[in-house]
C-alpha positions in Angstrom: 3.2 119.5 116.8 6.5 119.4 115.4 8.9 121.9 116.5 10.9 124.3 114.0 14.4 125.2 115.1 15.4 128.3 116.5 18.2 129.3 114.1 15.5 128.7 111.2 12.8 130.8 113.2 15.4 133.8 113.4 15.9 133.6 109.2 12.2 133.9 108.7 12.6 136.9 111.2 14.9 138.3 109.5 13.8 138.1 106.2 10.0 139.4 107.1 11.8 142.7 108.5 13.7 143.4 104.7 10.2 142.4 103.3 8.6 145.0 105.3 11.2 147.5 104.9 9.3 150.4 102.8 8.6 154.0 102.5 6.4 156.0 100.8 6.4 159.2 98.8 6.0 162.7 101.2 4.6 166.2 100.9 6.6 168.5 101.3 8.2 171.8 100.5 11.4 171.9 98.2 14.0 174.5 97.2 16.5 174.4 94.4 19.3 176.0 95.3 23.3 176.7 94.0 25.8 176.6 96.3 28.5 179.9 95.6 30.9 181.3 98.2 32.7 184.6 98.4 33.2 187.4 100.8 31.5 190.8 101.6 33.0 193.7 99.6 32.1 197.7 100.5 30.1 198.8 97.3 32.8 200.8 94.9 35.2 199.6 97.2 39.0 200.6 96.0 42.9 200.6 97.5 44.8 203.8 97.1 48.2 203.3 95.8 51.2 205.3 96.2 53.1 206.5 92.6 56.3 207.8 94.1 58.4 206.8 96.6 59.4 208.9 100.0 58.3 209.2 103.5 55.0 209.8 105.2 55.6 213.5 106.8 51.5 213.9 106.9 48.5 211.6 107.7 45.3 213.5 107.7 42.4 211.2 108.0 41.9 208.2 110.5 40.0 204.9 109.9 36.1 205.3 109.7 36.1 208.8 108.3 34.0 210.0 105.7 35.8 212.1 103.5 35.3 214.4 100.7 36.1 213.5 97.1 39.8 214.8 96.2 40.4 215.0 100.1 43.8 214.6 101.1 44.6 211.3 103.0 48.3 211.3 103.1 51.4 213.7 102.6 54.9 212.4 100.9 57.8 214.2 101.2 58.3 216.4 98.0 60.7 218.8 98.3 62.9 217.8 94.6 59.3 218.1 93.1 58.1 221.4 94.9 61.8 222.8 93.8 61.2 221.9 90.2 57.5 223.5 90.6 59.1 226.7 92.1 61.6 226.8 89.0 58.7 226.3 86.5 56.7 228.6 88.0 59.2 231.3 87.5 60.2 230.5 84.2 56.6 230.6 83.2 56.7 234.2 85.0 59.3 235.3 83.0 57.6 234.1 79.4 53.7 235.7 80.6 55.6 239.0 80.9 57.5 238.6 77.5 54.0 238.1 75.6 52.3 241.2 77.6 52.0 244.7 76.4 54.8 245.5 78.9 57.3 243.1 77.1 60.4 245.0 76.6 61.8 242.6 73.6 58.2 242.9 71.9 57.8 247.1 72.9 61.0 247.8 71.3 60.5 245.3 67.9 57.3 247.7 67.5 59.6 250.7 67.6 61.8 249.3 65.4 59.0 248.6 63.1 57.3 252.3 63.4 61.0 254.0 62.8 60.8 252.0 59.6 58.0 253.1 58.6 58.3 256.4 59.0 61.4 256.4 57.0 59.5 254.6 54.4 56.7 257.4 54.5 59.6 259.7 54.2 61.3 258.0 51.5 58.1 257.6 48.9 57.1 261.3 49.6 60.9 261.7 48.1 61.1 259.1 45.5 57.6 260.4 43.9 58.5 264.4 44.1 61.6 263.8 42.1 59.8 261.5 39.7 57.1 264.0 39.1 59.8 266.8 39.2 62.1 264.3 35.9 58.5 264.4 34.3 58.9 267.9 34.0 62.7 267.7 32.9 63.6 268.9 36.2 66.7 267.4 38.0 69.0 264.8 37.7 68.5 260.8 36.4 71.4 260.2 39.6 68.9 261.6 42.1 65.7 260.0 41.1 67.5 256.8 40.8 69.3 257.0 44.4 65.6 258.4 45.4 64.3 255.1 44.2 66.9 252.7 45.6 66.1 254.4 49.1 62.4 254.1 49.0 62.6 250.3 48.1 65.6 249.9 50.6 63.2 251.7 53.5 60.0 249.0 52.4 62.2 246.4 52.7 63.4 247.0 56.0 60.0 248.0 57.2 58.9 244.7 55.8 62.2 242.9 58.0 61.3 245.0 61.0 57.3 243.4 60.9 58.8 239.8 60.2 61.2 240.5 63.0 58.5 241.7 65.4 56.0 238.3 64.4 58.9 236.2 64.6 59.3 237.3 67.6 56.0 237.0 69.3 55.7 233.7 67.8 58.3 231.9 69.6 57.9 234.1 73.0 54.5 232.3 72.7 55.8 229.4 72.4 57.8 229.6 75.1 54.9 230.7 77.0 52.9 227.4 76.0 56.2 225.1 77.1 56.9 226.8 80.2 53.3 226.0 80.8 53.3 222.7 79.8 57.0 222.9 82.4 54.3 223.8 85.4 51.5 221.3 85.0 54.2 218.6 84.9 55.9 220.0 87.6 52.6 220.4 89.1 51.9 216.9 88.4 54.6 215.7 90.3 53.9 217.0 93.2 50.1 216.2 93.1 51.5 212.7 92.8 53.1 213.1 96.4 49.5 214.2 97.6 47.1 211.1 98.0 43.8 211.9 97.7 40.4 210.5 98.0 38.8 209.7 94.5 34.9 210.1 95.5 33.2 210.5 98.7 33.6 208.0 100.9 34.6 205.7 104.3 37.9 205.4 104.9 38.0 201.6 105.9 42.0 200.8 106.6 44.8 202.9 106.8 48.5 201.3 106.0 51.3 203.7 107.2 51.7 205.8 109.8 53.7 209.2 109.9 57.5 208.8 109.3 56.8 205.4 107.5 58.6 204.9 104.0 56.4 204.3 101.2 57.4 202.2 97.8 56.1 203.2 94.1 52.7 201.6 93.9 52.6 200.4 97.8 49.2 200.4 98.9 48.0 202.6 101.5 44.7 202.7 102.5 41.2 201.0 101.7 38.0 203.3 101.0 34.7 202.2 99.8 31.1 203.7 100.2 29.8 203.5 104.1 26.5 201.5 103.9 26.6 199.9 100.5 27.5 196.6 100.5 28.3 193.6 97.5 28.3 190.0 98.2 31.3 189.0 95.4 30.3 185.1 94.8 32.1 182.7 93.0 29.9 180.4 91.6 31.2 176.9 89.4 30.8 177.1 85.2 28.5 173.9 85.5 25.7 176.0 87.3 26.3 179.7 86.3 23.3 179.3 83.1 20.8 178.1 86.0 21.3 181.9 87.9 19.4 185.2 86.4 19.8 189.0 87.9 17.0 189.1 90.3 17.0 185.7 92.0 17.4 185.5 96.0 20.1 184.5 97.9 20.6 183.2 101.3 23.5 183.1 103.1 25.4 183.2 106.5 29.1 184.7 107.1 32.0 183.3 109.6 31.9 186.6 111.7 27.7 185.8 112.6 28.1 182.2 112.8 24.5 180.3 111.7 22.4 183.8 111.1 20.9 184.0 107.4 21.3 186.8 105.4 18.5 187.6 102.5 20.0 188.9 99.4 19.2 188.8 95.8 21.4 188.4 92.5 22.6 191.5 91.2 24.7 190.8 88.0 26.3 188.0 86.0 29.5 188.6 84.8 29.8 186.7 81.9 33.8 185.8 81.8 34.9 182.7 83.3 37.9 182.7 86.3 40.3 179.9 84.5 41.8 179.2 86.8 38.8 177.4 89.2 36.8 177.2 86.5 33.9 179.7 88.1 32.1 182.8 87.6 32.0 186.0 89.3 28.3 186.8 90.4 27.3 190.0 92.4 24.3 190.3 94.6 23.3 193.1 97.2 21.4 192.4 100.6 18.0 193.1 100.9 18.5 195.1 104.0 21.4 197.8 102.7 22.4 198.0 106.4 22.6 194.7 107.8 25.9 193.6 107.1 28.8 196.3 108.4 31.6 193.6 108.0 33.5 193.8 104.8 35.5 191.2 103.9 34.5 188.2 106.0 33.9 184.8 104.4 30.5 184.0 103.3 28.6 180.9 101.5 25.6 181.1 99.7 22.7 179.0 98.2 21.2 181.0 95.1 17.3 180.1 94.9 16.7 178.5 91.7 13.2 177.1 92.1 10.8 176.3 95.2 7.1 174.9 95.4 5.3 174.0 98.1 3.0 170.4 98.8 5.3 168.8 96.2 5.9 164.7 96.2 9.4 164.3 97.5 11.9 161.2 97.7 14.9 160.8 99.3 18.0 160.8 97.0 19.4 157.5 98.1 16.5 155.7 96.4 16.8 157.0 93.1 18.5 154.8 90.7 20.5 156.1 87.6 18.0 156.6 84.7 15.7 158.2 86.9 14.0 154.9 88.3 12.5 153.3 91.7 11.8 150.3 93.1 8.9 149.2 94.5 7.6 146.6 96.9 4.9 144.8 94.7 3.0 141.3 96.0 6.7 140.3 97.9 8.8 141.0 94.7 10.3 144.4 93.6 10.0 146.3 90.3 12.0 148.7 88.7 9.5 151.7 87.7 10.7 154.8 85.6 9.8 158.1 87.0 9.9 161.8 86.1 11.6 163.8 88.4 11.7 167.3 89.1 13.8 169.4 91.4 17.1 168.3 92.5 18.4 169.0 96.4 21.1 167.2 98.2 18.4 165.7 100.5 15.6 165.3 98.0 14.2 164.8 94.5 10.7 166.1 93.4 8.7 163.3 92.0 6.1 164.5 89.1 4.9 161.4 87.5 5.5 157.3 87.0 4.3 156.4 89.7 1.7 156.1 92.9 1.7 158.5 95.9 1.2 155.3 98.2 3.5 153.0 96.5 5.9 151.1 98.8 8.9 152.3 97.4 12.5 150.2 98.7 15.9 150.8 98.8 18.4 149.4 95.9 20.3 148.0 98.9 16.9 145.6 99.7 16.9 144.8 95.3 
């Protein structure tokens, strides 16, 4: 027998290996997921803001309290305001007392106004005796006349004494109204120097200490609710009309390393960030209490789809145009399939094609 060279020996090798170089659809399980990140935020979660500047002379509360809504958290100096209040309140004294039935201005007005009409009493009875009287021819035209001009002269200052008297109380009530208008903006101020808790909740981070000098709108503490967590997401424009409220979530954080998290989408918000292009999307964890860690780093996949026994493909041997090739009598043909869900990893195959055909790699074309 003839011999055949070695070098040509180690081509036909070679070129039996590429020829047998196949694989075959699988069964398998496959998720659809969309990738988001974010970080854990404590549900109603707000900062606390200072309006005035000054100096810490009280802290009241330490981190991991509960406090009450409207509970006092810090104390800024405010003596200029609680001067001003003090001055307010005073002047505000002063005007209740002019309005009350012991008001000496308003008492002696009403005087003023009964002497006038008394003399105006007097003055008619007068007028109307000598009129009756120069009916009768009795008296003198000089008398009834001077009668006369004294009875309207008396109305008339009766009539000045009431205008006086309401003019008066008008504008003691105003002053009334402004001086308390004075005290609730006096008030104000000094409320403004008081930070308070807004609801009832965890006090989560504290940012000055006692003697430490606070800015106009320097924030001051962190308070949010105690168990209640969101998972803030941020989720890119291209995928954000796959996701619906309701969907589950899995995820894993940088403080618990490789643990998963179940979660589910809780709302959409429907404005885009232009700046990365993304979409805020809230969910909540399944388990309300097993994630204490606010603010720590988390990614996400968002559950789009699964099913279960499904023909599967890996990616790297689908060609653009949704298309494989197959291995068929030592030749290779380009077959068009329909595909189904999309992972990094794996495709879904639904149709074009047999479960057992030998399916190769675009590299072995």
């Amino acid at each position: 027998m003839n011999k055949i060279p070695g070098l040509l020996i180690l081509i036909f090798f070679i070129a039996g290996c590429k020829q047998n170089a196949v694989v075959h659809l699988q069964r398998k399980n496959i998720i659809e997921t969309v990738y988001a990140s974010g970080k854990i935020m404590a549900d109603s979660e707000y900062t606390v803001f200072t309006l005035n500047p000054g100096t810490v002379i009280k802290k009241l509360v330490n981190e991991g309290d509960l406090v009450k809504k409207n509970q006092i958290l810090y104390i800024i100096n405010y003596t200029a305001p609680e001067a001003k209040l003090d001055a307010a309140n005073i002047l505000y004294s002063n005007a209740r007392q002019n309005v009350s039935v012991n008001s000496r201005v308003l008492n002696w007005l009403k005087i003023e106004m009964q002497n006038a009409g008394i003399k105006l009493t007097n003055d008619s009875l007068q007028y109307m005796r000598l009129k009756n009287l120069w009916t009768d021819n009795i008296g003198t035209k000089s008398n009834l006349d001077n009668a006369e001009a004294q009875f309207r002269t008396s109305r008339n200052q009766k009539q000045a004494a009431a205008d006086q008297y309401y003019a008066t109380l008008n504008d003691l009530s105003v002053s009334l109204k402004n001086a308390q208008s004075q005290v609730a903006t006096a008030q104000n101020d000094v409320n403004n120097y008081i930070i308070r808790a807004e609801s009832a909740d965890t006090v989560y981070q504290l940012m000055k200490e006692k003697g430490e000098a606070v800015k106009p709108n320097e924030a001051v503490a962190l308070v949010g609710k105690s168990t209640d967590r969101v998972i803030r997401l941020s989720v890119d424009q291209q995928d954000i009309d796959r996701l619906k409220v309701g969907q589950e979530v899995l995820l894993k954080t940088d403080v618990t390393g490789d643990k998963i998290y179940n979660a589910k989408v809780a709302r959409i918000y429907p404005v885009m960030n232009e700046a990365d292009q993304s979409f805020r999307v809230d969910a909540v964890f399944l388990n309300a209490g097993s994630q204490p860690y606010i603010h720590s780093s988390v990614e996400a996949n968002i559950v789009i789809q699964q099913k279960k026994n499904c023909l599967v493909i890996s990616s790297q041997f689908l060609l653009p145009g949704d298309s494989l090739l197959i291995s068929l009598g030592g030749n290779t043909k380009k077959i068009p399939v329909k595909t189904g869900i999309h992972t990094i990893n794996d495709i879904e195959i639904l149709g074009g094609i047999d479960e057992h055909a030998d399916i190769v790699t675009p590299s072995q074309k």
